[in-house]
C-alpha positions, 0 to 999 in steps of 0.5 A: 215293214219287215227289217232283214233281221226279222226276215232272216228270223222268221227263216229260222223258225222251225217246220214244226212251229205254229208260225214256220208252217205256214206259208209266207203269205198267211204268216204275213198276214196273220203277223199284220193283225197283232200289236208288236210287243217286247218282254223282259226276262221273267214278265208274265205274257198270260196268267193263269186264271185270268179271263183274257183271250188273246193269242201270242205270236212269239217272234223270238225267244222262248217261253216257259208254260207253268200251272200251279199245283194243289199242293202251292208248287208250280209245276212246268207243263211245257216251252215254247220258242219263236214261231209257237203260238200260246193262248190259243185254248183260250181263243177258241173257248169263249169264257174259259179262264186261263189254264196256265202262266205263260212267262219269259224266258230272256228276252221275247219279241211277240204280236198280240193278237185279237181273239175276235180279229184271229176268229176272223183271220182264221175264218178267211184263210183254211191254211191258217185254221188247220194249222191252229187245229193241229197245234192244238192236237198235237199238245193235247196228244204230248200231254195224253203221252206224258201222263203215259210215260209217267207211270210206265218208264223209268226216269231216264227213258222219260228224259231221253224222250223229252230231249230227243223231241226238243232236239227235233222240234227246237234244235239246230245244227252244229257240227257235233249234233243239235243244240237244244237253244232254250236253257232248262234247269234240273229241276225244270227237266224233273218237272217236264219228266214227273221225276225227282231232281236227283234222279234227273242229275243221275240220268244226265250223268248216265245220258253224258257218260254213254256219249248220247248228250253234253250240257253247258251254260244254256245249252244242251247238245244231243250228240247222237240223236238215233241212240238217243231214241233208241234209248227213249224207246221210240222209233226212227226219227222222220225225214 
């Protein structure tokens, strides 16, 4: 049975997210195939290499998506918050092994769901199929983008980039501008950006100074979201 505060929850989740663009309907339904779990900060929902396939609904909180590099660093290859679905490339790929470490940030209200019952879930609803296929192409088409901008703009294009996406896809109003509610370090930002971290604190320094960010404890605001993609290079933001 769904309480008012998880009603109220499943409200706030974004459009853009697995979960917050599916129909009340199919979202209740989907929601009802999972076993309801919590996580604390720093518990590991899926690991790299491991031959689960599994999928997590994330009902709340946020998670971080990290892949271990040649060289022994870790390397952050994305965030995902309440209404984003993970380990979904997985589930459609019998046998593959894991290819991240999904991990929390804070604590996570999540449903585990069933590879074989998803499979079956998504078989009988065409909405539900979709959807996954379209997460699926969009995180393909960021990372083809990322490894783009890696090599063609300069670090504080990069950054305005991944600023200005969060703040579409994950912020919320206040009087100010968006709030970017998910708490990245530098050195995270850096990682998302391909960029050294004291490159990264000069290009927050200069984003502040011209007025288009501010940043506080676990909380980024973009204060001017049509400069700040301007200063990305990227076009207006849609409706």
């Amino acid at each position: 049975m769904t309480t008012e505060s998880e009603s109220q929850g499943q409200q706030e989740w974004h459009t853009r997210s697995f979960l917050g663009g599916l129909s009340e309907v199919i979202r209740t339904g989907l929601l009802r195939l999972g076993t309801r779990c919590r996580y604390l900060p720093g518990e590991v929902l899926i690991r790299e290499g491991d031959r689960t396939n599994h999928v997590v609904l994330l009902r709340s909180g946020f998670v971080k998506v990290t892949a271990q590099l040649d060289n022994g660093h870790e390397a952050l290859l994305s965030i995902r918050v309440g209404g984003d679905i993970v380990g979904e490339m997985a589930a459609m790929d019998d046998g593959a092994l894991r290819s991240a470490t999904v991990t929390a940030c804070g604590e996570i209200a999540a449903s585990i769901v069933r590879e074989s019952d998803l499979h079956f879930f998504l078989a009988s609803h065409p909405e539900a199929a979709r959807a996954v296929n379209r997460i699926v192409v969009r995180r393909l088409r960021w990372a083809n983008q990322r490894r783009v901008e890696f090599g063609g703009y300069p670090v504080k294009v990069r950054l305005s980039r991944v600023l200005a996406e969060l703040a579409v896809s994950y912020g919320h109003s206040v009087p100010r501008g968006l709030v970017i509610g998910v708490d990245l370090t530098q050195p995270e930002l850096a990682a998302l950006t391909g960029s050294a971290e004291v490159t990264i604190h000069k290009a927050l320094a200069e984003l502040r100074r011209d007025g288009l960010i501010t940043t506080g404890y676990r909380r980024t605001t973009v204060l001017d979201l049509a400069r700040l993609r301007e200063t990305a290079r990227l076009g207006p933001a849609l409706p």
